[in-house]
N, C-alpha and C positions, 0 to 999 in steps of 0.2 A: 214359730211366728212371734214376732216381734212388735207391739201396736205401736211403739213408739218410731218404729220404723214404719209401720203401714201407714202411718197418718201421712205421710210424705206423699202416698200417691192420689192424697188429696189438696195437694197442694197448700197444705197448711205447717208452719213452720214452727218447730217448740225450742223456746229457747231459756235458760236454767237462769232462775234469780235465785244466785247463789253466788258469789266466790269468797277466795279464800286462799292462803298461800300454801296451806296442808294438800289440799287438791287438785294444784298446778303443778306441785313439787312430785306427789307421792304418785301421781302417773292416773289420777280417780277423769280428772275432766277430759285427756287423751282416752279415754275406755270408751267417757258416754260420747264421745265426735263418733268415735271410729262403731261403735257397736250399737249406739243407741241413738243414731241419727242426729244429734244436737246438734243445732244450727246457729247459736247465740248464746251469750250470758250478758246478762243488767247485775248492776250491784245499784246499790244505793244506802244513804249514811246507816242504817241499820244495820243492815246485811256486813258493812265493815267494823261496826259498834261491834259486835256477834265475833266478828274474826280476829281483830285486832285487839280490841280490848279483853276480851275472852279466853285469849289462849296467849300461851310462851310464844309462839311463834314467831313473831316480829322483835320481841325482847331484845335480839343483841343487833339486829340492826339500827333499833332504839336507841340502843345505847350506847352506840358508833356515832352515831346523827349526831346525838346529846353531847360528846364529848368534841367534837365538831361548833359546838355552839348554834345548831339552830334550832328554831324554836316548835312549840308543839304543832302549831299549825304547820310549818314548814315539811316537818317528818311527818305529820301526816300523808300533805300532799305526794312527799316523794316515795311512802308505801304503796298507796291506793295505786296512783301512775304506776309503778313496778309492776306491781299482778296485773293489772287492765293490760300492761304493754306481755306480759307473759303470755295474758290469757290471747286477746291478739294474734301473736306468732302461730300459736294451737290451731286459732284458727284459720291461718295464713292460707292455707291450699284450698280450702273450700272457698274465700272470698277470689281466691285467683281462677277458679273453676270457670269452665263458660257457661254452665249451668245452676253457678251460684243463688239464682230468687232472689237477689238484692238480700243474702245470707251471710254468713262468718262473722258478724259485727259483736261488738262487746260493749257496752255501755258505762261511761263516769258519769254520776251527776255535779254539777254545777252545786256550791253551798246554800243549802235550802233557807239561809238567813237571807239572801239575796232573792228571795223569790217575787220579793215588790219593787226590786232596783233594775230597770232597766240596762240604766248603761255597768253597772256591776255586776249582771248576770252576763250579757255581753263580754267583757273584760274577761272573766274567770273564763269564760267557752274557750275564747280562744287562746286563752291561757293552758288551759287543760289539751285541747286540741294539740298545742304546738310543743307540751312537753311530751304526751304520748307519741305526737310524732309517728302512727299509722294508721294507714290508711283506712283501715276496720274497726276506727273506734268511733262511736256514738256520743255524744257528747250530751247529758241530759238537762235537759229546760224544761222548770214546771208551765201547764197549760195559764197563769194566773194574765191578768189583763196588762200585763205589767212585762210578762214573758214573751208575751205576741211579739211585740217587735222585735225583744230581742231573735226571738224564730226567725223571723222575715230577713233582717239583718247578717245572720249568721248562714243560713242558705244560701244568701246571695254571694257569701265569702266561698262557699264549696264546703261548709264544716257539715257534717252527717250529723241532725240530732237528731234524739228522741223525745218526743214530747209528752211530759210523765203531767199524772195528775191531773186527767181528764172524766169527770164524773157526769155533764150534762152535754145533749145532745148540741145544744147554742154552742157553749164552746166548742164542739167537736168542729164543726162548721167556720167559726174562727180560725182555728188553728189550723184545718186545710185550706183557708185564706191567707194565712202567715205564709204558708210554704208555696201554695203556685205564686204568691204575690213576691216573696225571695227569687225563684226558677225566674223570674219575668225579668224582673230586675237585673239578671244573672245573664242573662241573653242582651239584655238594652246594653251593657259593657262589654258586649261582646267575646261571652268566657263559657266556655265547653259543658253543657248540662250532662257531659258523661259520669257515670260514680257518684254520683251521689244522690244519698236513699236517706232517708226518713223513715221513723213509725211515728202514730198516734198510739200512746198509750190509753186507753180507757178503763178506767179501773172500775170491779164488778162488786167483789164480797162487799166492800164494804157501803156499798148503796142498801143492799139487802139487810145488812146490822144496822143503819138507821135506821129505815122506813119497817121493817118488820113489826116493832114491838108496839110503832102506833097505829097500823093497821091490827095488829093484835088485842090493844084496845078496843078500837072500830067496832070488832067482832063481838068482844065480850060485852060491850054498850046493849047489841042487840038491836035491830029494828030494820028498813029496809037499806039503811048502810052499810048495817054488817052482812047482810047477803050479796051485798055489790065488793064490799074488800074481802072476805074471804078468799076467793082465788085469787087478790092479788097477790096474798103472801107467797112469799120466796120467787117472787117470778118478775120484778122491777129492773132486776139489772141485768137478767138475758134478753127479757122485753127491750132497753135500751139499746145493747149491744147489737141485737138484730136490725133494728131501726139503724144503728147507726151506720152499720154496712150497708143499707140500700141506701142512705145518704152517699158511702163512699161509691156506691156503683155510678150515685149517678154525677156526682161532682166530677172523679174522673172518665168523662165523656164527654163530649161534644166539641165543638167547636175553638173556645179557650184549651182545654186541655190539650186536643190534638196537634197546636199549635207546636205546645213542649213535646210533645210527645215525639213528635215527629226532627226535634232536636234531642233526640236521644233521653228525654224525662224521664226518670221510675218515678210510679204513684210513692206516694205515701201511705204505708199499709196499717190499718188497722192493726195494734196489738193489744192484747187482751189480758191487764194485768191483775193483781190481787186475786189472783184463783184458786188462792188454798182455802177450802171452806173453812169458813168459820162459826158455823154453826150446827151442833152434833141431830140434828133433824134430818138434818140434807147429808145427800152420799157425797162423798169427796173429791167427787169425780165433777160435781154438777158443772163447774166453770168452763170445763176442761170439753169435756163429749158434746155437753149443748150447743157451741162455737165453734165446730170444724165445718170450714169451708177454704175456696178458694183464697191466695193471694192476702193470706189474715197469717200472724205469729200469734202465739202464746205463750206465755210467760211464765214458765213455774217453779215454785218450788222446790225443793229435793225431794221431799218426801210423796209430793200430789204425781211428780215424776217419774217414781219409783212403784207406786197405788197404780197408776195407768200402765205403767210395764206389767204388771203385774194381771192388772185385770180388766185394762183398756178397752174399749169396742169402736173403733175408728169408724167413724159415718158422718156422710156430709148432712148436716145439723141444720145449719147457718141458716138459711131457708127455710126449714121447716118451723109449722105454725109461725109462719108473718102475721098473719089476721088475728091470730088470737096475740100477737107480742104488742100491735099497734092499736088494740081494743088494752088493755092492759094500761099503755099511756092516758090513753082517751079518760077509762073508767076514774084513775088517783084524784084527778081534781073533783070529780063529782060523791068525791070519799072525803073531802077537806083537806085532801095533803097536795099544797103548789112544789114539782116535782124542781122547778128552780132555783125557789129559794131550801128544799131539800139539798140539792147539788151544789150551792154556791156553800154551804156551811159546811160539807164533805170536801169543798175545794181548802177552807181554811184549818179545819182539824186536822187534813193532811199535809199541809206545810208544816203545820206543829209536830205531828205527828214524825218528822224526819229533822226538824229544828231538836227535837229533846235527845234523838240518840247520837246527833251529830256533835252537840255540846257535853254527852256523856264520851263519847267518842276522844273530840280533845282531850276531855279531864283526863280520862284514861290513859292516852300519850303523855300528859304533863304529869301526872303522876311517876311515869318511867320514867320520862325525861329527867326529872327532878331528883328522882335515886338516885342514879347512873352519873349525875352530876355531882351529887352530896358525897358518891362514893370512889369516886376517882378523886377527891379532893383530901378525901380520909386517906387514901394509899400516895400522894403524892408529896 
């Protein structure tokens, strides 16, 4: 028994935030499609900081680029595209599947310095889009106010994104705005709403590393506040997540929606990112088992991927305890914590939070670049 595979006949989809050119080459991401169900992989500027900057790997075609004359930015672009388009192919027969799930997709993000530039975010999408060039890749756009159009915008073109960086429930509800309001737009020019899927990324851990240590306060204050936040620690951002899927149950319903639907629409699925705990309290699993349900991805890690193979319990989650997830919202503000302006400053730390390893990322290219340059001048 396999739970990384049983979770599949709950209709919930796991897909690896991870790549890398060691494990497209060395045959590791062909193992987990074919053995361990994988349906997806996301990268993001870290996740390539990690691979590219991190290891030899890339080195000599670094240093091919660099003696070519282009520049750091440039060879980055044309690394990142290479594995996205590798990993892609990997997943070529699963998105050709007829039972694909709106499945086999692979994720670039868009450069997280643009995350307040409309038409620059725009630009890069379909930049990125047109150099990867298939039809399984996901193009990523942060959820920021600034993003939204670009969403709306880019759907309407037929480009698959992902929309990363989603921390509060309002936004959630925007950004399934962006995308029926693109589908609409897509249909008014009269262009095929076949193929193309969407997620919502909602990210969890790190809601719970905010708000924790001031309800942690709360508690140790002592009096009848701390008896009302105690149970809310560690439980803010399954509480949200829960909430936010009966939003999607019922936004994709009725009457608007069936319109698309009915021209061949896939929803836009809930996905469920930041799920490696980050807090040695909690079991490592917590992100991962409290959110199986229908028509949802999940996003994980190597290692939290590896922990669920290992000692996973696949059950449909999602649902259970509603009433106590939507008593949980209710309770935060009667605690002094406004859960919006919580979520609007976890929107901005994580723009940062992908801005610093993106610009260590560069350096790290321009550093090779800069050898390899210095050093064919030396031998020339």
């Amino acid at each position: 028994m396999n739970p990384l595979v049983d979770i599949r006949r709950l209709d919930q989809s796991l897909w690896l935030d991870f790549i890398s050119r060691k494990v497209l080459q060395n045959g590791e991401l062909k193992r987990r499609i074919d053995e361990d169900a994988l349906r997806g992989v996301t990268s993001n500027p870290a996740i390539f900081e990690k691979a590219i900057g991190g290891s030899a790997d890339y080195d000599d075609t670094i240093k091919a680029q660099a003696e070519q004359g282009k520049s750091a930015d440039d060879i980055y672009m044309g690394l990142a595209v290479a594995d996205v388009q590798a990993a892609c192919d990997l997943f070529k027969e699963l998105y050709d599947s007829h039972d694909n799930s709106s499945d086999g997709y692979v994720s670039l993000e868009v450069s997280p310095r643009l995350a307040h530039d409309t038409a620059g975010t725009t630009a890069e999408a379909r930049q990125l889009w047109q150099a990867v060039s298939r039809p399984n890749v996901m193009i990523k756009v942060p959820a920021t106010l600034e993003g939204l159009p670009a969403i709306r915008t880019l759907i309407s073109e037929g480009v698959n994104i992902n929309v990363t960086l989603i921390f509060g429930l309002d936004r959630y509800k925007a950004v399934t705005e962006a995308f029926i309001a693109g589908l609409e737009d897509r249909v008014k020019a009269g262009k095929s709403l076949a193929r193309i899927d969407s997620v919502a990324s909602f990210f969890l851990s790190r809601i719970d590393v905010l708000i924790d240590p001031q309800l942690d306060k709360i508690v140790a204050a002592g009096g009848d506040k701390a008896k009302l936040a105690e149970p809310l620690i560690g439980e803010v951002a399954i509480a949200s997540a829960k909430v936010a899927y009966q939003l999607y149950k019922e936004i994709f319903a009725g009457a608007r929606w069936q319109a698309l639907a009915d021209k061949g629409a896939n929803t836009q699925r809930l996905l469920w990112a930041s799920t490696g705990n980050k807090n040695p309290k909690y079991d490592d699993l917590k992100y991962v088992e409290g959110l199986i349900g229908p028509k949802t991805v999940d996003t994980v890690p190597v290692e939290t991927m590896d922990i669920f193979k290992e000692r996973g319990k696949p059950a449909d989650t999602l649902e259970q305890g509603l009433d106590q997830a939507q008593a949980v919202l209710r309770d935060l503000p009667k605690v002094g914590i406004d859960l919006d302006a919580q979520t609007a400053q976890l929107e901005k730390e994580g723009v940062q939070k992908f801005i610093e390893p993106f610009g260590k990322l560069i350096d790290s290219v321009e550093k090779k670049r800069a050898a390899a340059v210095d050093g064919a001048k030396q031998t020339a």
